[in-house]
N, C-alpha and C positions, 0 to 999 in steps of 0.2 A: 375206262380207268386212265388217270392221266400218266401211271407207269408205262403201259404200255401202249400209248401215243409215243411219250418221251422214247421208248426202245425202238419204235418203228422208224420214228424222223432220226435216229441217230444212223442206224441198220442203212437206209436208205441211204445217208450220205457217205457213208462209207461206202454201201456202192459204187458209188456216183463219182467218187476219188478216190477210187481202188489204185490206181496207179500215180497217185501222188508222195506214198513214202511217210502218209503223217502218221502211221500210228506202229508201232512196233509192230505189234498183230497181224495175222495179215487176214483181210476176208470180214466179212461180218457174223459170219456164225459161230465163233467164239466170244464173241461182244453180246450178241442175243441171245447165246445159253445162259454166259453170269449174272446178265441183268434181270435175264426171267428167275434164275434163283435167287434171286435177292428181292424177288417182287412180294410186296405184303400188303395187308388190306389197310386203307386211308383210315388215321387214327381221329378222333373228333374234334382235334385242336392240331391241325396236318405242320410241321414242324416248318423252319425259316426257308430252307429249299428243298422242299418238297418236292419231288418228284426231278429236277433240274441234273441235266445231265452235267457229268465231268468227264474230261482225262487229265491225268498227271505226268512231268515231265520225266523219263524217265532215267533218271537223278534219284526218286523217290520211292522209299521200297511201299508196296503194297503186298500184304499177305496170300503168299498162294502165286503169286506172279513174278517172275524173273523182274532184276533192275541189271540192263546190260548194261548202263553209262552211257549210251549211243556207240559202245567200243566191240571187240571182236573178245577181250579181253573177260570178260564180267559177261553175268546174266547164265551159267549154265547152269543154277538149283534158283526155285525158289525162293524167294525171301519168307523168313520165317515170323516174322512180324509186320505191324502195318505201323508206317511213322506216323504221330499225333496228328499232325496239319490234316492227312488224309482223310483219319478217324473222324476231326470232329466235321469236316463235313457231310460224311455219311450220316454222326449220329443226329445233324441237319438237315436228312431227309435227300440227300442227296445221292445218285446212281453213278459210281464209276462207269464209264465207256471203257478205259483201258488206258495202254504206255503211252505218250507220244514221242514220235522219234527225235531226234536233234542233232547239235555239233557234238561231235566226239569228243566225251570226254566235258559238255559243257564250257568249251573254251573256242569260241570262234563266232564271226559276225554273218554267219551265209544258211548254217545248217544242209551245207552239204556234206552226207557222211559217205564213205567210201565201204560200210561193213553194213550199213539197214538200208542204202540207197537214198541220192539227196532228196531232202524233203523238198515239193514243189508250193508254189504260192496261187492259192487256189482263186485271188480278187486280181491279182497282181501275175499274171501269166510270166511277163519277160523280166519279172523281179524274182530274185530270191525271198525265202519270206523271211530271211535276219533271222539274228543265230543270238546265244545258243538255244532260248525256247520255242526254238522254227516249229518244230513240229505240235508244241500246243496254242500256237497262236492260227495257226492253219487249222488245226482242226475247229476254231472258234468260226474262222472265215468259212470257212465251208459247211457248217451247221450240223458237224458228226458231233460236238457239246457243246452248252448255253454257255458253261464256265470252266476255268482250267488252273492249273499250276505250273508254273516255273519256279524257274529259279535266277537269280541274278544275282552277278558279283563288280561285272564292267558295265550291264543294260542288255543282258541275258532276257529280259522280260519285257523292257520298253521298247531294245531295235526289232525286235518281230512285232511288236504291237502296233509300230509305226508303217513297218513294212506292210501289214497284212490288213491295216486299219481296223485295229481293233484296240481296246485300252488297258495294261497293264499297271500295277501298283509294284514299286519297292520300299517295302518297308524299312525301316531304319533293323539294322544287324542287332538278332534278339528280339526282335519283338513279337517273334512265333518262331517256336521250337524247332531245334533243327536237326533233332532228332530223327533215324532212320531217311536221312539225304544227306548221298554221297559229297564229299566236299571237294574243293578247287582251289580256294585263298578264303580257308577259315574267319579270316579277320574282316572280310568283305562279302563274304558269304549270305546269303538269305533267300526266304520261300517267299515269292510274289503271288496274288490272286492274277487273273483275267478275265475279262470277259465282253460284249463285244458294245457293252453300254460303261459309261461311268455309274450311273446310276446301282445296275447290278453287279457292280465291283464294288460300290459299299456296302452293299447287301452283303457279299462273298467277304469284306472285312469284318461287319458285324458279328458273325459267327467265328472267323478265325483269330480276331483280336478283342473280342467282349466290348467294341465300341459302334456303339450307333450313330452315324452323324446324317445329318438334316441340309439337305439343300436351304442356304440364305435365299432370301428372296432378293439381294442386291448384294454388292461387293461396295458399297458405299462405305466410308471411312479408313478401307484398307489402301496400302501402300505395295504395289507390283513391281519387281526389277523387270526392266526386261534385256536380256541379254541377245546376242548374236542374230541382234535387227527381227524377232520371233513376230511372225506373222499377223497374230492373234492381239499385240497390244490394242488396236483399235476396239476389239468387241471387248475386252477386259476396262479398257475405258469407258464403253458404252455402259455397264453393269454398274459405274459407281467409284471404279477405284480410280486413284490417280500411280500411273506410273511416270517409271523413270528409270535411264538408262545404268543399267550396271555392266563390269566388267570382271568375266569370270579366271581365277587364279589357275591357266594353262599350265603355272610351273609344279601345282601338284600332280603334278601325271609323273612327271621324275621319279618322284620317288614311291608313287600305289605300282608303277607298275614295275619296281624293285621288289617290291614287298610283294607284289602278285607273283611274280617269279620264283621268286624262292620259295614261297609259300607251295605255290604248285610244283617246284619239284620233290617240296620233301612232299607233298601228298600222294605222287607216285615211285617212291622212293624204293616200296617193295618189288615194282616190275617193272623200269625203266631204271637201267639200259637194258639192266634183264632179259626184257620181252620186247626190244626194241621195235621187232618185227613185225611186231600186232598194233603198231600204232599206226596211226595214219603220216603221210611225209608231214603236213603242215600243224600236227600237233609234236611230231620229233623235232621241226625248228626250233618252239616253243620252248622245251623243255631244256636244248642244247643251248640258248640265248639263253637261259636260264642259269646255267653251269656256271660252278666258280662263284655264285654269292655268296658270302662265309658272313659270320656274326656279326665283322665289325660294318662292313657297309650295309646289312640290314639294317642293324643298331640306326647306322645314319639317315637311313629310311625315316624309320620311325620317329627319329625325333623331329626330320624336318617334315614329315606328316602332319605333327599332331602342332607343329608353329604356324604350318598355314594356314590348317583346321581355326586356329585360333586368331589367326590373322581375317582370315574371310569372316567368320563370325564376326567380329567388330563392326565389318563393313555392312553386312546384312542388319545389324541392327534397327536401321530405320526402316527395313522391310518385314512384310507378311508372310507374302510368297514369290518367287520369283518365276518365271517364265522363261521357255526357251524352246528352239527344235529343240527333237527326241534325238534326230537322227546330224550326223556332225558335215553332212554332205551328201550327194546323191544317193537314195536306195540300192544299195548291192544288187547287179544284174546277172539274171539267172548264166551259173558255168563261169563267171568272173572268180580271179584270181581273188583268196581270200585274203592270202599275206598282202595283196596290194592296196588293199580296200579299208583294211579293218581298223587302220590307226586313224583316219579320218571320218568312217560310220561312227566309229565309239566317241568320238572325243568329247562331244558333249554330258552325256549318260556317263564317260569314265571320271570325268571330274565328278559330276557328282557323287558316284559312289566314294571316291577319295574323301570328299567333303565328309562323308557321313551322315547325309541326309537322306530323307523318304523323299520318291519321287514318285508322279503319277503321268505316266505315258498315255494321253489320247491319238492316237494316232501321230503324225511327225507336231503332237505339242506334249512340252514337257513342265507340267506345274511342280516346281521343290518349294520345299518348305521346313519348318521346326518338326512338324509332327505330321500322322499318316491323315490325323483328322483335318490338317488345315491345308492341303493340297486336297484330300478328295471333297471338302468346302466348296472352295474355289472352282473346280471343276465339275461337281453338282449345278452350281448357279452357272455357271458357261454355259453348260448343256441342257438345263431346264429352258434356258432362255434360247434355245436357237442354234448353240455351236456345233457346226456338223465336224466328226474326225477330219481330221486334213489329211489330205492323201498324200503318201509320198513324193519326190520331189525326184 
C-alpha cells in the first residue's frame, strides 16, 4: 500500500534526524500512530496527492495538535479546528507527518529557536537552514515529507528553500485563506507550498489555488529582468527569452519594514511587555525597535508604500518575470548571530514582499512575477530543461 510505504520513509527519516530540531514532535511514534489512523483503502480514481506526505509550519493550526508559534508562549491546548490550506490538502489525498519547528514567533532569518531547540540543516551541515520556515524546509531536505507549508511575510518560505535547496512559492497576500495561521504583519502576511521539485510545487498549487499550470516548452517571446547580477540569466536566455538588466527599488524597505513593525507589535500586543520574559532576547529587540510607531508615521508608510508599489510597476511593464538570488548575501552560518545577518539574507525576498508580488524560490533563484501561474511558468521550463537548484552561496 502506498500509505504505508509513505509512513515508513517518513518514520525512518525522522529517525535518522532525531536530533536535528525539525519537527515540534519529538520521536516517530507519534507520527506513525496518526498516520496509521488516518490510513484508508485506495479509492479508484486515488485523489491529486495521494498518498504524499506533509508537514506544516507551525504557525498553522491543525486539529487535535497544539500550534506553539515556535514560542514558549502558545501551544498548551489543542487547536480545536484545522485551518482551510490544511484541509484541502488532506481532502487531496494527502498524510499529515506533523508541526515543523521554526523561528520564534515567525520572525527571524536562522530558525534558531531557544524554547523547541534550533532547527539544524540537514544538506547544509555548517549552514543554518534560514528562517522563519527552517524547520519545514528541513524536513523536505531530509525526506521526513515530499511537501510542506510555510509561511512568508519578508521570504519566511524562499530563505529556507534557498538555504536547504529546496523550492518554495509565495503567493500574492490572499490568494489562499489565512484562516487558522497565526499572524506577524497581516498586510504581508501569507501561506506558501514547498516542496523539493518545482514541478511538485505546482502540483501542491493546483490543489491549494484551483490553478493548473503547464510547463512551456520554451521561454521564447518573454522578456526577463534580471536584477543583482542572478546567476541563472544565461540558461533563461538559453530557453528563448531575452533579458535585460533591471534595478530593484531598495528604498521600499523603509517604509514594509515600518509597517512590519508596528503591525507586529500590535499583533502581540496582548503579552508583550506582559510576558516579556517568555520571549526570546532577539524577538524582544524586534518588538522594542518597534515601540513608539503611532498612526501618523504608519499612515506615512503606507502611502509611500503603495507610490513605489506604483512606481516599480511602471517600470516592470515591459517585463514578464524578473529574476534574482533568493538569498540577499551569504547563507546564515550555523550559531551566527541573527540580528547580524538578517538585514542582508532578507533583502532581496523583503523587497519583494513590499512590492506585492508572488515569488517562487528554487533554491538561491528567485523568479517574481504578475501572478503565481507566471513565475511557476517560468520555472517549470528552467527545470524541465535542465536547471538544477543552485546551492547556497
Amino acid at each position: 500500500m502506498e500509505h504505508q510505504a509513505a509512513i515508513a520513509r517518513s518514520a525512518e527519516a525522522i529517525r535518522l534526524h532525531s536530533g536535528h530540531n525539525i519537527l515540534i514532535e519529538s520521536g516517530a511514534e507519534p507520527v506513525i500512530d496518526r498516520l496509521a489512523r488516518r490510513d484508508r483503502p485506495v479509492p479508484a480514481a486515488p485523489p491529486e496527492l495521494w498518498a504524499w506526505t506533509f508537514v506544516v509550519k507551525d504557525m498553522i493550526d491543525v486539529a487535535g495538535l497544539r500550534t506553539t508559534r515556535g514560542s514558549a508562549l502558545y501551544g498548551g491546548q489543542e487547536a480545536l479546528t484545522t485551518a482551510p490550506c490544511v484541509e484541502l490538502l488532506e481532502r487531496a489525498g494527502a498524510l499529515l507527518v506533523g508541526k515543523a519547528n521554526q523561528h520564534e514567533f515567525a520572525w527571524g532569518v536562522t530558525s534558531e529557536n531557544p524554547h523547541w531547540g534550533d532547527v539544524r540543516n540537514p544538506r547544509h551541515g555548517h549552514l543554518a537552514p534560514g528562517g522563519s520556515s527552517g524547520g519545514t524546509a528541513a524536513a523536505l531536505a531530509a525526506g521526513i515529507a515530499r511537501i510542506g507549508l510555510g509561511t512568508d511575510t519578508g521570504g519566511s518560505v524562499r530563505i529556507p528553500a534557498a538555504c536547504c535547496g529546496v523550492v518554495g512559492l509565495r503567493p500574492r497576500v490572499g490568494a489562499l485563506p489565512a484562516e487558522g495561521v497565526a499572524p506577524l504583519a497581516p498586510m504581508f502576511d501569507v501561506v506558501g507550498p514547498m516542496a523539493t521539485s518545482v514541478a511538485d510545487c505546482a502540483r501542491v498549487w493546483r490543489v491549494l489555488g484551483g490553478q493548473a499550470v503547464e510547463p512551456p516548452s520554451s521561454l521564447s517571446g518573454l522578456v526577463v529582468g534580471v536584477a543583482e547580477g542572478c546567476a541563472q540569466a544565461g540558461e533563461f536566455a538559453d530557453l528563448g527569452a531575452t533579458v535585460r538588466e533591471i534595478a530593484l527599488p531598495y528604498e521600499i524597505l523603509a517604509p514594509y519594514w515600518t509597517i512590519v513593525g508596528a503591525q507586529a507589535r500590535r499583533t502581540h500586543e496582548a503579552t508583550y511587555p506582559r510576558n516579556a520574559a517568555d520571549y526570546s532576547a532577539g524577538v524582544r529587540r524586534k518588538l522594542e525597535d518597534a515601540a513608539g510607531i503611532g498612526h501618523r508615521e504608519y499612515r506615512r508608510a503606507v502611502e509611500r508604500l503603495s507610490a513605489l508599489r506604483a512606481g516599480f510597476s511602471a517600470e516592470m511593464s515591459g517585463l514578464d518575470v524578473l529574476i534574482t538570488p533568493t538569498l540577499g548575501g551569504p547563507a546564515p552560518r550555523a550559531g551566527c548571530d541573527e540580528a547580524a545577518v538578517r538585514g542582508e539574507v532578507g533583502r532581496l525576498t523583503a523587497v519583494v514582499s513590499a512590492l506585492g508580488l508572488p515569488a517562487l524560490a528554487a533554491g538561491d533563484l528567485q523568479v517574481v512575477g504578475r501572478s503565481e501561474a507566471d513565475v511557476l511558468r517560468a520555472g517549470l521550463c528552467w527545470e524541465a530543461r535542465g536547471g538544477a537548484i543552485p546551492v547556497p552561496r
